[in-house]
C-alpha positions as CSV (number, residue, x, y, z in Angstrom):
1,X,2.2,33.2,64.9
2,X,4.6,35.0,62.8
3,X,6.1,33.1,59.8
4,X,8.0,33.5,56.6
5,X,5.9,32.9,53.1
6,X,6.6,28.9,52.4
7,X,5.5,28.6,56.1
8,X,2.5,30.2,56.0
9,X,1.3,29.3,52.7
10,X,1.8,25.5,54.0
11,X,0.2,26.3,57.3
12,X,-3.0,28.0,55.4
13,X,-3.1,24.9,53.1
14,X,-3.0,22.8,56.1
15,X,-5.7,24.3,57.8
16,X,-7.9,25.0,54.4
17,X,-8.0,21.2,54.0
18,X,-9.2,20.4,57.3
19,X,-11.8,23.3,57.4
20,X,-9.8,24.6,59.9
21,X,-10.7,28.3,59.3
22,X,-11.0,29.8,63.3
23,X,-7.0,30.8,63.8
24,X,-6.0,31.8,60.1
25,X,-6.3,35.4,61.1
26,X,-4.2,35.3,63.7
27,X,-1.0,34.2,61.4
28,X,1.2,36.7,61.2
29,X,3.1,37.1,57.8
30,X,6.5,38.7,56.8
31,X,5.8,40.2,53.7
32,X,9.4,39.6,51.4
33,X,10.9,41.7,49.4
34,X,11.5,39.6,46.5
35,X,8.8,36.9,45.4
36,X,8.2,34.6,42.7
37,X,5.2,31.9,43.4
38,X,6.4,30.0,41.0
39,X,9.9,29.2,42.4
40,X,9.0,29.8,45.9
41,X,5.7,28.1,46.2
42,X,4.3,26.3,43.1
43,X,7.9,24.3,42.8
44,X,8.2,23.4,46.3
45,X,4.8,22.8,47.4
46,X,3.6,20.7,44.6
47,X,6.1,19.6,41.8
48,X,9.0,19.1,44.7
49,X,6.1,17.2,47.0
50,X,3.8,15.5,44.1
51,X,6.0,15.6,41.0
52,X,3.8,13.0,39.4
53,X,0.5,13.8,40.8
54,X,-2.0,15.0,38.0
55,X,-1.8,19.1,37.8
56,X,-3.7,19.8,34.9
57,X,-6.8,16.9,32.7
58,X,-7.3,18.7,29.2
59,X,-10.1,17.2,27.2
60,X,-11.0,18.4,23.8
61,X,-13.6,15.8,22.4
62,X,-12.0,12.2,22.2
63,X,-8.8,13.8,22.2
64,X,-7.0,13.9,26.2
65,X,-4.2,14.8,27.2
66,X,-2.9,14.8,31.6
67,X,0.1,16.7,32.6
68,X,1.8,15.7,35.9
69,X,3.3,18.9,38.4
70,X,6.6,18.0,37.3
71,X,5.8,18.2,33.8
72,X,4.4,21.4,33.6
73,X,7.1,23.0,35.4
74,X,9.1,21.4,32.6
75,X,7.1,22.5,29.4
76,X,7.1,26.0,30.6
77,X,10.8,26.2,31.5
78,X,11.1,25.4,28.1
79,X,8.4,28.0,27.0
80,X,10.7,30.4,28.8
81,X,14.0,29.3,27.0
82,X,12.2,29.8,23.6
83,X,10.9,33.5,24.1
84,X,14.6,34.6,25.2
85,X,16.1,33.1,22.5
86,X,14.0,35.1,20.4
87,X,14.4,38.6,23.1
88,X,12.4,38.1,25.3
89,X,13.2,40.0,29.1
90,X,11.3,40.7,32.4
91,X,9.0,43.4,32.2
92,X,8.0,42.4,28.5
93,X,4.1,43.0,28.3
94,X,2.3,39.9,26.9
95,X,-1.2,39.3,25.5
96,X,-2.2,35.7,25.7
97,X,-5.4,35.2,23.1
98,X,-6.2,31.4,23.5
99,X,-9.2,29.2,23.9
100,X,-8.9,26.7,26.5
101,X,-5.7,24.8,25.9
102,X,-2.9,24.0,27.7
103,X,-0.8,26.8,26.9
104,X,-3.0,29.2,29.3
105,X,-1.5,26.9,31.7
106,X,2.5,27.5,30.5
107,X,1.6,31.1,29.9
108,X,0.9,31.8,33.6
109,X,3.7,29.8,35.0
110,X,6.3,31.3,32.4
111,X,5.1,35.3,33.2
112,X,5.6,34.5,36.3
113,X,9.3,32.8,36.4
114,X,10.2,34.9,33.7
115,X,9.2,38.5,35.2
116,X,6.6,39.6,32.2
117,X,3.3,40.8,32.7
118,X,0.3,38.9,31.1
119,X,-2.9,40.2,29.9
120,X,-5.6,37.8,29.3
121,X,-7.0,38.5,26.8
122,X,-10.6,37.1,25.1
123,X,-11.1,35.4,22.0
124,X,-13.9,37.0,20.8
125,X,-12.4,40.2,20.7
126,X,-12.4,42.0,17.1
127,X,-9.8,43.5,15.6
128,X,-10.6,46.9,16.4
129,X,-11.0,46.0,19.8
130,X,-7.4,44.9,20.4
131,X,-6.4,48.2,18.5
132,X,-8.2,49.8,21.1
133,X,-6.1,47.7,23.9
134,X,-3.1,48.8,22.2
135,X,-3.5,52.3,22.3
136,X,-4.2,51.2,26.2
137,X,-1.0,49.5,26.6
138,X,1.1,48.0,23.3
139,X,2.4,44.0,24.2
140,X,6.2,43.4,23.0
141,X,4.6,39.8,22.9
142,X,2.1,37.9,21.7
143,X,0.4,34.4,22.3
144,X,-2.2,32.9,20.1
145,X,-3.7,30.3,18.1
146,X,-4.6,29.9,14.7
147,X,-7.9,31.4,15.1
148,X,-6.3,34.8,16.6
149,X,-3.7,35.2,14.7
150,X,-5.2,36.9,11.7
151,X,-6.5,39.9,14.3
152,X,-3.7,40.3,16.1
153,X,-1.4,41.1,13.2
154,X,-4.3,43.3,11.4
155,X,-4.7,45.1,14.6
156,X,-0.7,45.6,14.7
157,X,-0.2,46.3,11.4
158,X,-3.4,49.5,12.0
159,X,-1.4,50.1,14.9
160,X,2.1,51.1,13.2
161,X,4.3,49.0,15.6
162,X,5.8,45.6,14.9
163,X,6.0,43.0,17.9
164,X,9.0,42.0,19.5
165,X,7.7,37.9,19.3
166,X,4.6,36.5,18.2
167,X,4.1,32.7,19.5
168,X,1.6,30.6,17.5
169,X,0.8,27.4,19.4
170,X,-0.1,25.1,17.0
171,X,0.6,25.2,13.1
172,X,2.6,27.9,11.0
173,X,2.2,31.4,9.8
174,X,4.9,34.3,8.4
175,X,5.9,36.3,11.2
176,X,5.6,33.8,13.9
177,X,7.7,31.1,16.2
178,X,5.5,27.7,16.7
179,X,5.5,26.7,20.2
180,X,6.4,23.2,18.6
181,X,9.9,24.6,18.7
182,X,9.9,24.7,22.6
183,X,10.4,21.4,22.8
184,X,14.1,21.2,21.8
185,X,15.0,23.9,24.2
186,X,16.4,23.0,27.9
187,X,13.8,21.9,30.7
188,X,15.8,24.0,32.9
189,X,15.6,28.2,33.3
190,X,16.4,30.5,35.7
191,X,14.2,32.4,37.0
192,X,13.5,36.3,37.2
193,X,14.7,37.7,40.4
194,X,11.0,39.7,41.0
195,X,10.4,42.3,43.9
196,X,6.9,41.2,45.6
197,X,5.8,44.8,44.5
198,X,6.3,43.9,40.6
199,X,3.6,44.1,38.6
200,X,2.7,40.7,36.5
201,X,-1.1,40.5,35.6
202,X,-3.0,43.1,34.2
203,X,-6.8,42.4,33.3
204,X,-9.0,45.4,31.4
205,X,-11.9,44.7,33.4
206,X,-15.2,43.8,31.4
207,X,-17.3,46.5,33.4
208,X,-20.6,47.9,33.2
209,X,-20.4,51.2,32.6
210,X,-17.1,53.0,30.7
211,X,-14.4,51.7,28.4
212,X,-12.4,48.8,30.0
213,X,-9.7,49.7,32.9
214,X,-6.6,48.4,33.8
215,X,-6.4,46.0,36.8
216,X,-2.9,46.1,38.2
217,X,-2.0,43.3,40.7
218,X,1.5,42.5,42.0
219,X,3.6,39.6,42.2
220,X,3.0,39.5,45.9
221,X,-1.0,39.8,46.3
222,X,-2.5,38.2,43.8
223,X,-1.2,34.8,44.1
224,X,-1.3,35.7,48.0
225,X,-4.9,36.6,48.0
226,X,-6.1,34.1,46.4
227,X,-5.7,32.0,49.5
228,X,-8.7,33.5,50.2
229,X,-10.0,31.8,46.8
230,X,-8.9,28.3,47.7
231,X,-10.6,28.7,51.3
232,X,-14.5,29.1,49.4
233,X,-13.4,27.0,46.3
234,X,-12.7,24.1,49.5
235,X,-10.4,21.8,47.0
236,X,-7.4,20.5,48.5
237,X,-4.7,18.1,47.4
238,X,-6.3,15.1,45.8
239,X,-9.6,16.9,44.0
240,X,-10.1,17.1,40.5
241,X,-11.6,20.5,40.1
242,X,-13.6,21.7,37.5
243,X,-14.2,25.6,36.8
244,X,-16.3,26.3,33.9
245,X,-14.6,29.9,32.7
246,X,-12.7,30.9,29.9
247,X,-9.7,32.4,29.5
248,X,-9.5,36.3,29.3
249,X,-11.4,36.6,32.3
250,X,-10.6,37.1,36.4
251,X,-12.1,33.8,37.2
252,X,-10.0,31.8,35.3
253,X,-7.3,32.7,37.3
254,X,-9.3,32.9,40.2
255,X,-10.2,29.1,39.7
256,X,-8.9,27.5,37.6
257,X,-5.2,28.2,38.1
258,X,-4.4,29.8,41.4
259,X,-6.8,28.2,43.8
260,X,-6.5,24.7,43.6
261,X,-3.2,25.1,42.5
262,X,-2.1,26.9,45.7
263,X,-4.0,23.7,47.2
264,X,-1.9,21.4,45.0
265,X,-5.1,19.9,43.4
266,X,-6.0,18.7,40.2
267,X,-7.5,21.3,37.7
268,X,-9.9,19.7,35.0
269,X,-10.6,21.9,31.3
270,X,-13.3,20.7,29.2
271,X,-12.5,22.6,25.7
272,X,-16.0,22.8,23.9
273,X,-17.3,24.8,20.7
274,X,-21.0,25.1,22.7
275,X,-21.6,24.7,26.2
276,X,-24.2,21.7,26.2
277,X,-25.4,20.7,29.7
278,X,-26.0,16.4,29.0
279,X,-21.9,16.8,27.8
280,X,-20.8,18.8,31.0
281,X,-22.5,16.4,33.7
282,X,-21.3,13.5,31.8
283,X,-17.9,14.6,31.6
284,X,-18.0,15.7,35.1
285,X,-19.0,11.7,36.0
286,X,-16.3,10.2,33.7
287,X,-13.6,12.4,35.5
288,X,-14.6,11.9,39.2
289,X,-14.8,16.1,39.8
290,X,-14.9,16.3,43.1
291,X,-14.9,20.2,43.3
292,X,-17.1,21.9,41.4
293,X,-17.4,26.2,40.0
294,X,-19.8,27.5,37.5
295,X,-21.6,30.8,37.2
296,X,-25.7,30.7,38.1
297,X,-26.3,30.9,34.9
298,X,-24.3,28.2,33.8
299,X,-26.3,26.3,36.6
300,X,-29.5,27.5,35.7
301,X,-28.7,25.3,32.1
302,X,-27.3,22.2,34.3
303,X,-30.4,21.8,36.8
304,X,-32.8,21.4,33.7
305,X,-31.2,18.3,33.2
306,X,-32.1,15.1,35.6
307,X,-29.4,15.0,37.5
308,X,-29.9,11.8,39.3
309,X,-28.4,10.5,36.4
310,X,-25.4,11.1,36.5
311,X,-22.7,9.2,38.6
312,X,-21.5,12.4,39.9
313,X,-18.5,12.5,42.7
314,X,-19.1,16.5,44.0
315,X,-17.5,16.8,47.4
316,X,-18.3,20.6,47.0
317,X,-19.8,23.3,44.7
318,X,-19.4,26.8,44.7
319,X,-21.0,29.5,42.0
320,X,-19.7,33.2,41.5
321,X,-20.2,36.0,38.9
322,X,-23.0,37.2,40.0
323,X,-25.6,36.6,42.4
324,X,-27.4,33.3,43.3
325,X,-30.2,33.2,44.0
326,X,-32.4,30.2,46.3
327,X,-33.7,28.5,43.8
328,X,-30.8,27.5,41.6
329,X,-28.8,26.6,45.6
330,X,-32.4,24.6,46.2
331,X,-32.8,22.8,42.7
332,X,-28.9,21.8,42.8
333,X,-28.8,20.3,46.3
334,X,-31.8,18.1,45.1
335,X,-30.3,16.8,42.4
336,X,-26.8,16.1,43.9
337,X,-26.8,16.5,47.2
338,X,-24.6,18.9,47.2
339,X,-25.4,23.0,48.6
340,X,-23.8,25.7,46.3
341,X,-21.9,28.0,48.3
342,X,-22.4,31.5,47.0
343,X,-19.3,33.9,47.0
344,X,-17.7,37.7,45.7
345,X,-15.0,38.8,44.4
346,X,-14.0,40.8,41.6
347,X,-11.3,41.4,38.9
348,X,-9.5,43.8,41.0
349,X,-9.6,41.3,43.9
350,X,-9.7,37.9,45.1
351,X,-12.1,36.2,47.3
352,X,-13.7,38.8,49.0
353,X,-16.5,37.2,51.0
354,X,-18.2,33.6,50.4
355,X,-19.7,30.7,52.3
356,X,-17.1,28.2,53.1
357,X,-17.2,24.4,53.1
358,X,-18.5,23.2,57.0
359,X,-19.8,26.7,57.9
360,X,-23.7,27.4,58.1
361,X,-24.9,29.5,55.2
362,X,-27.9,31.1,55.0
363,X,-29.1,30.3,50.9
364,X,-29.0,34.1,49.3
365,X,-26.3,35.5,50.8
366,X,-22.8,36.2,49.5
367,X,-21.7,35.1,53.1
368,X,-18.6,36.8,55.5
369,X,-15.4,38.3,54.6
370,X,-13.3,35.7,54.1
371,X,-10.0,35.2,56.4
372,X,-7.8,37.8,54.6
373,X,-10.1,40.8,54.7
374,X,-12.0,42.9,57.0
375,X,-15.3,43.6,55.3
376,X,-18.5,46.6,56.0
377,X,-21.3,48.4,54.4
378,X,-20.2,51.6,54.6
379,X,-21.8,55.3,53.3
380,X,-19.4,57.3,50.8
381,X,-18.4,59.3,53.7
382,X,-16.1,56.6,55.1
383,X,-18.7,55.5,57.9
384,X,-19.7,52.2,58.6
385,X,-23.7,51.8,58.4
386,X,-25.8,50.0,60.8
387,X,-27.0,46.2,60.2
388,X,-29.9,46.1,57.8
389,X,-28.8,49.6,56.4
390,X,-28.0,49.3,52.5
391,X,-24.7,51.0,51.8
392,X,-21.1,50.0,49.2
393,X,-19.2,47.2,50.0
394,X,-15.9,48.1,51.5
395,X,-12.6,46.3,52.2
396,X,-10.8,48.0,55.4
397,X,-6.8,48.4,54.9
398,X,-4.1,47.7,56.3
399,X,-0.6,47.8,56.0
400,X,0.1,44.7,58.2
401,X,-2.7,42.9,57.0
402,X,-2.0,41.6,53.5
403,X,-4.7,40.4,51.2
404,X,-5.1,40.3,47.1
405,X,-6.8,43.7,45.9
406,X,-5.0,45.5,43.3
407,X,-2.3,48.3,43.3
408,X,-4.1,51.0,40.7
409,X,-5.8,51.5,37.4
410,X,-3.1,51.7,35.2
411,X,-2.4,55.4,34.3
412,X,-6.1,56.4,35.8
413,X,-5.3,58.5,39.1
414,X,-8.8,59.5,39.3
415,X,-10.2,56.1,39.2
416,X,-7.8,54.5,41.3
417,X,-8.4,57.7,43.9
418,X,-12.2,56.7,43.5
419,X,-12.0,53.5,44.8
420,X,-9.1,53.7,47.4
421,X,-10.7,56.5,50.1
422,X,-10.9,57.0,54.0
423,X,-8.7,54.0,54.5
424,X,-11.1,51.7,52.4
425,X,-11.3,49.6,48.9
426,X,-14.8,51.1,47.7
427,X,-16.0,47.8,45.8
428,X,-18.8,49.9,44.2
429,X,-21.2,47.3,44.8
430,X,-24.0,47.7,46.8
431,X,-25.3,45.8,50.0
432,X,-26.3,45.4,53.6
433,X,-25.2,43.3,56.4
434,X,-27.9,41.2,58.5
435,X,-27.6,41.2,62.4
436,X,-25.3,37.8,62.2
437,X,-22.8,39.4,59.8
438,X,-24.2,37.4,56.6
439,X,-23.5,40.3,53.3
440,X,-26.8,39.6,51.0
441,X,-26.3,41.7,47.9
442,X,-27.9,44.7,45.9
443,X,-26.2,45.5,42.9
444,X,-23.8,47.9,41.4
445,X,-24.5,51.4,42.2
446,X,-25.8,52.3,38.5
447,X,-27.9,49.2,38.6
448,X,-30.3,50.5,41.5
449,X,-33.7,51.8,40.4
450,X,-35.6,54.6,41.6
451,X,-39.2,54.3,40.8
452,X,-41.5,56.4,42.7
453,X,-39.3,57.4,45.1
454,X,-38.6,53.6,45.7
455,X,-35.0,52.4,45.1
456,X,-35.0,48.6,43.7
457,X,-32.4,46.3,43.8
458,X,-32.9,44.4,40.1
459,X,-31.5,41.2,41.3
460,X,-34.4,40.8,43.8
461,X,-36.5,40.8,41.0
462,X,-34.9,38.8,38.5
463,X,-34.4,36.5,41.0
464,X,-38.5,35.7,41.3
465,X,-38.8,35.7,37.4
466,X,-36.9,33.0,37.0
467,X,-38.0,31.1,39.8
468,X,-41.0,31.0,37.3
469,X,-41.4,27.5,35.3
470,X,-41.0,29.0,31.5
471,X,-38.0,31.6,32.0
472,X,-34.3,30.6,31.8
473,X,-33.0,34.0,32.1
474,X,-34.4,37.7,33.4
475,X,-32.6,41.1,33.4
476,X,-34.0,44.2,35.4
477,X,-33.7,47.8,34.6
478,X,-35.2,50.9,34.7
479,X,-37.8,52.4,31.9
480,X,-38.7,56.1,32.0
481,X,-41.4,56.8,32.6
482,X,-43.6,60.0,32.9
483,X,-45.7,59.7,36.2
484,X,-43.2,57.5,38.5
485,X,-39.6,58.7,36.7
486,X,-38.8,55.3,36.0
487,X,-40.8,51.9,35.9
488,X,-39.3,48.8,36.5
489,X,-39.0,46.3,33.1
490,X,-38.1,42.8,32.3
491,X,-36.4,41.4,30.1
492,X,-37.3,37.7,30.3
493,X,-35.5,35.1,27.9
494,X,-37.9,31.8,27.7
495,X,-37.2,28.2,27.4
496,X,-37.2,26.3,24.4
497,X,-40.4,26.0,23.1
498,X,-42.0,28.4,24.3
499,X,-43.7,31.0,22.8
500,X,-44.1,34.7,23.9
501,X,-47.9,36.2,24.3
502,X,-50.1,38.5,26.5
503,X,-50.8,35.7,28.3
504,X,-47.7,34.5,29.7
505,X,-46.9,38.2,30.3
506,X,-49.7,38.8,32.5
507,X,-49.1,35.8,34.2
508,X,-46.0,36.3,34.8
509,X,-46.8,39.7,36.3
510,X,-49.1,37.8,38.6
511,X,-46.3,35.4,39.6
512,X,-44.3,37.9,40.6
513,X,-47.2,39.8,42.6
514,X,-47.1,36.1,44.8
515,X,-43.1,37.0,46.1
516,X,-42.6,41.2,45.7
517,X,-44.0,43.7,47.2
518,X,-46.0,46.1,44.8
519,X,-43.5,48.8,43.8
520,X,-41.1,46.1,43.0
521,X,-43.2,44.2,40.3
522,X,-42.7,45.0,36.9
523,X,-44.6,47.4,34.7
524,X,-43.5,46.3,31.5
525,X,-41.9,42.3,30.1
526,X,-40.2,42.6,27.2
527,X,-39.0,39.0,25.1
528,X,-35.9,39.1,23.4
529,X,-34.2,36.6,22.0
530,X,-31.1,37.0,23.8
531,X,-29.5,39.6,25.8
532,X,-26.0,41.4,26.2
533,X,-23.7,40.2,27.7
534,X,-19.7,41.2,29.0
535,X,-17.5,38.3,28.0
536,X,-17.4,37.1,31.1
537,X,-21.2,36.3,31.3
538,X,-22.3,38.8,32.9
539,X,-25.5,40.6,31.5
540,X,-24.9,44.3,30.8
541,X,-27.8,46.3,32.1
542,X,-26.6,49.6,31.0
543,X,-26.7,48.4,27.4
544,X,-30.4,47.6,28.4
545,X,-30.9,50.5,30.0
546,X,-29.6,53.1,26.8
547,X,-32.0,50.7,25.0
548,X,-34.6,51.6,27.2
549,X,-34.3,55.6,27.0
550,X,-33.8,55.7,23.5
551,X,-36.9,53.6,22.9
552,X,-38.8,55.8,25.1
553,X,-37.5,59.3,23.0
554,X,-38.9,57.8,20.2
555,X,-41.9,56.1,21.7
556,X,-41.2,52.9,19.7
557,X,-43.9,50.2,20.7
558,X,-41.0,47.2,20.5
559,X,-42.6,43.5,19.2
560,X,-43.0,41.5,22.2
561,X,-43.2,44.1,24.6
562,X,-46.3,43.6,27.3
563,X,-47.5,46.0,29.7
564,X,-49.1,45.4,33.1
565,X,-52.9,46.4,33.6
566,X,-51.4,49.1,36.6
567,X,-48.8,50.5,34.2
């Protein structure tokens, strides 16, 4: 079925509602040549068809506030009206440094009606680390609050260059418009006339290895691919969907503003100072969340509560950001009666692969490609591996079928080259298909270990550790090691109250003897009190991992450290 972009984007959202997943690669799309999802698709689709439905709960303590489709359109056509006023024009690079307010929200929809590209950015970030993103890529404009401020005009003023506008969003400071005075412009803007190729969002990728990259994505396939988003998310009009992610990252956008919102549901933001687990399931209760996304380890901190008491509404759950494993999927379908659907993606994609709401899932497993992409294991020769056979994950392109992966690495040839080879996205992650089709991940390639010949995928092994009654969190890397090369260690973080020892070391090693075979046990547990982490979550092995080796150079005995009697 061939069809224009409003036509298929309201065909895919029919179907998407229904679980009606078995004919949605066989639409045929005409890709435009100009595109703005905003005017074209956000405007039509939901603040034309439900201009007073609920687009967007924010709750900050006591304080609430609900915006209706219509008046976020509104707010941000205003937002738009203020930064040309004060010089704003399409192409004007903008970082956005907020917590989770609103003004995320107006941010997206104004870069995108207004032509700018938006970068994301943290809000833990130092100084010095938005100096460094300057000498990446220097914004014209700025959005912030209070907090921010202060580091944004220190890292400008080290960098030599003055802004074009900085936009403060609540209170006042020297040098910068309040978004207060948005109010008294028109509700009414024009928008940019963007090509579909345009480039709008750039995200520096939070990464394992390396100094952040630059994530191009387009006009056109971002908010495009992330059909493939709102087909594993499963909301449709109607939910109230709750993503627990903070701005700055790929999965806010992911979730909590292109899916549902391409779905014309309800997004839910719970702005906290700590995440606290009682204050997330009761809030998730008050509001009726029907649709539910957190990261496993987010989960891991929900199922120690009792859920059953709760009056929770979940419809559907999904978890992404890195792998789940069967015992989190087990432990949350007990308490709500609800199965987590595992899924993949990355920040220089959307959706790639997931478990989708009515399909049979097999707990472990990232799933099948999703609708808009052709996924394999293949070898870094270009070849497709057998079933069973470990190899990277791969996304096969093609012109005429469009999907949401990114254009380039900003000014990195060599990088973009790296991933973009025989006709395939090289994902850099590693995996193997089963003889149904179902992925069941690895890990990154620099993740693997080698240890006696043996390659060991460390999220099969964290995966048993915390399986274990006393640990809340375990990370896997490699040790040198003089005999073997490498050993494998972990490094186990505990729950409250209680206390380290030989004891619960060796019987943790004899846990994990009970699920691994032998050269997958660990040699060595190590008890930290916390452990790194990307601002996305994410635990950073390769900071573990330089730990490691340096500890080994200078054969440091480190407190807490416990060997295994075959070490």
């Amino acid at each position: 079925m061939n069809m224009d972009i409003r036509s298929y984007f309201s065909k895919v959202r029919e179907d998407l509602a229904t679980h009606n997943y078995a004919q949605l690669p066989e639409y045929v799309l005409e890709k435009p040549e100009y595109f703005n999802w905003v005017e074209d698709i956000f405007y039509p689709l939901n603040v034309e068809a439900y201009p007073a439905d609920r687009a967007l709960i924010w709750k900050h303590g006591e304080e609430e506030k609900i915006y209706s489709f219509q008046e976020i359109y509104e707010y941000s056509n205003q937002l738009l009206n203020l930064m040309r006023k004060h010089g704003a024009s399409a192409g004007d690079h903008i970082y956005s440094l907020l917590p989770l307010v609103p003004a995320n929200w107006l941010s997206f929809i104004t870069t995108i009606k207004g032509g700018f590209i938006l970068m994301p950015t943290a809000t833990n970030l130092s100084a010095r680390d938005l100096l460094y993103r300057f000498e990446s890529l220097f914004p014209e404009i700025v959005i912030s609050d209070e907090a921010g401020a202060p580091k944004l005009d220190e890292a400008e003023e080290q960098f030599g260059k003055k802004m074009k506008l900085k936009i403060l969003t609540e209170g006042n400071r020297d040098g910068w418009v309040s978004l207060a005075e948005a109010a008294t412009e028109s509700k009414i803007a024009e928008a940019a006339h963007t090509r579909a190729d345009d480039p709008f969002l750039y995200f520096f990728t939070s990464g394992t290895t390396g100094l952040p990259k630059v994530v191009v994505h387009t006009h056109f396939t971002y908010p495009f691919g992330h059909l493939s988003t709102a087909a594993w998310v499963g909301c449709r009009h109607g939910d109230v969907h709750y993503n627990i992610s903070s701005p700055g990252w790929a999965k806010f956008a992911w979730s909590s503003f292109f899916a549902p919102w391409n779905m014309g549901a309800t997004i839910f933001a719970n702005q906290v100072h700590a995440f606290v687990p009682k204050e997330q399931l009761q809030a998730m209760s008050d509001y009726e969340i029907s649709t539910f996304c957190g990261s496993p380890t987010v989960l891991r901190m929900l199922i120690q509560e009792d859920l059953s008491q709760y009056d929770l509404k979940l419809r559907t759950s999904c978890a992404a950001g890195e792998p789940l494993n069967p015992d989190v999927i087990d432990q949350w379908e007990k308490g709500t009666g609800i199965r987590i659907r595992d899924g993949y993606g990355q920040t220089e994609t959307t959706c790639l692969a997931g478990n989708l709401t009515g399909q049979d899932l097999k707990p472990g497993s990232m799933g099948k490609g999703t609708f808009m992409y052709e996924i394999g294991i293949y070898d870094e020769d270009g070849q497709e591996v057998p079933p069973l056979e470990e190899g990277v994950i791969c996304v096969k392109l093609d012109e005429q079928r469009h999907n949401g992966i990114f254009v380039e690495y900003l000014e990195d040839a060599d990088r973009t080259a790296k991933a973009f080879r025989h006709g395939l996205y090289y994902t850099g992650d590693k995996a193997y298909k089963d003889e149904e089709g179902f992925i069941w991940f690895i890990g990154r390639n620099d993740d693997v270990i080698k240890a006696s010949a043996y390659r060991i995928g460390p999220f099969e092994v964290e995966s048993v550790l915390i399986e274990h009654p006393d640990v809340v969190e375990a990370a896997v890397v490699a040790s040198p090691h003089e005999m073997r090369g490498y050993a494998v260690k972990a490094f186990v973080i505990l729950r409250a109250g209680v206390e380290a020892s030989e004891a619960l070391a060796q019987d943790l090693f004899r846990f994990s003897e009970k699920s691994l075979a032998k050269y997958k046990v660990p040699r060595i547990i190590e008890f930290p009190e916390s452990l790194p982490k990307t601002i996305s979550g994410k635990i950073r092995r390769i900071e573990l991992r330089a730990q490691e080796a340096a500890n080994k150079i200078n054969k440091e005995k480190l407190a807490h450290e416990y060997f295994h009697d075959k070490y």
